[in-house]
N, C-alpha and C positions, 0 to 999 in steps of 0.2 A: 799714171806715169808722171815721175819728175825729172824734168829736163837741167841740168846742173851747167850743163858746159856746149853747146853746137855751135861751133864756127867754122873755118874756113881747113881749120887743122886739125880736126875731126869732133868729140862729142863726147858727151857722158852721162849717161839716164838710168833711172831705176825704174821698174816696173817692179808694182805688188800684185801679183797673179793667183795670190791665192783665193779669190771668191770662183777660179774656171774648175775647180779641181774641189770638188767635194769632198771632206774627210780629210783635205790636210790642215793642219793649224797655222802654216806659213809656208807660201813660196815667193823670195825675192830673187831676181834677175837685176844684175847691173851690168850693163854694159860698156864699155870704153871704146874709143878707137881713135886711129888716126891717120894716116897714109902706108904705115908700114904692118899694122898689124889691126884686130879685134879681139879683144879680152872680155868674156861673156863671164860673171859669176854667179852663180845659182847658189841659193842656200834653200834647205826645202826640211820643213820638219812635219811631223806627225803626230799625230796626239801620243803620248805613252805607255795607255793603254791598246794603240793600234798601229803599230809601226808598218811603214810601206817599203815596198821595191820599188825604190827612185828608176825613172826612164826618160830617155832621152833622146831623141832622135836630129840628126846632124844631116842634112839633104846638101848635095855636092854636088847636083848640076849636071853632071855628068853620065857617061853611061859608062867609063872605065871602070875597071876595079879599084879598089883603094887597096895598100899595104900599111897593116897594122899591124907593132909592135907594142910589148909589154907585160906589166902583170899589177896585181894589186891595185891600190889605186892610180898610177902610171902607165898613161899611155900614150900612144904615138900612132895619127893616119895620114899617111901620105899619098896622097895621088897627085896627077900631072900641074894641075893645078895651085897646089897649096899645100901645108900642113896644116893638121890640126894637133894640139896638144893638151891631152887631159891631164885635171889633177884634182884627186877627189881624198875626203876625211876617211869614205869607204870603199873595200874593194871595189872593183869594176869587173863585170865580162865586156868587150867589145868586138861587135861584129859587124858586119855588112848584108845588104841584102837589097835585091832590085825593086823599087816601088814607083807607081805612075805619078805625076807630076799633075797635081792638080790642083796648084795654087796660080799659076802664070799661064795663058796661051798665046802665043808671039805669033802667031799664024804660019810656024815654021811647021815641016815635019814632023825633025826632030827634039821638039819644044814646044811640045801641048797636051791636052788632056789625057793621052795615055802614052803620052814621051815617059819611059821605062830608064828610071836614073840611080843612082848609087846612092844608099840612104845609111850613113853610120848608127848602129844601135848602142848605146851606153846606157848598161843597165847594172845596179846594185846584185852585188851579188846573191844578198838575202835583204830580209826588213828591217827597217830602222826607223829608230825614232826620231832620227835626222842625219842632212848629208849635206855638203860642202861640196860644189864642183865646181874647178876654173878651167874653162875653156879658150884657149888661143889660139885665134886662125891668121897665119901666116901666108901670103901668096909665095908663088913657089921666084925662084931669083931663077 
């Protein structure tokens, strides 16, 4: 991880993720943020003898549903809380679907090991020998 920018009016870092992920040849995440938004960029390639189905999964905390619009690589989820906005080199499918939470236990209820929450699915639509995706997550105004 390279830290570029963390202060007080937000941050900017790269992470090189590709030794978690077997069989790709590069995955970078950059991150940005500041008070009004988060700008995540992934760029992710694949050897070209063996192109993957880029995926991606987006967890919202939540147990509402999200409303997603869009097509290609353009997309849009909005639930109560925030938007999020894709934008990818290749098409997208984007879905949702309920998954238990089991990265945080707050000792709440509704916020712990099988707290059942909205999890967005961003997935290429076939394989590729690489893909571009920028993610913006917007709190809701």
């Amino acid at each position: 991880m390279t830290v570029s920018r963390l202060d007080a009016s937000g941050g900017d870092l790269t992470v090189d993720g590709t030794a978690c992920y077997p069989g790709l040849k590069q995955w970078r995440r950059r991150v940005g943020w500041d008070q009004s938004q988060l700008v995540v960029e992934d760029q992710v390639e694949a050897p070209a003898d063996k192109p993957a189905v880029m995926l991606f999964r987006w967890h919202l905390g939540t147990d509402q549903s999200a409303k997603i619009s869009g097509k290609g690589g353009n997309w849009q989820v909005v639930w109560h809380e925030g938007t999020l906005a894709l934008a990818s080199s290749v098409p997208l499918t984007v879905t949702q679907e309920k998954l238990p939470d089991n990265t945080v236990c707050l000792g709440k209820k509704d916020n712990g090991w099988d707290f059942l929450h909205t999890c967005v699915v961003v997935r290429a639509v076939q394989s590729a020998s690489s893909a571009d995706l920028t993610t913006t997550v917007m709190a809701a105004r």
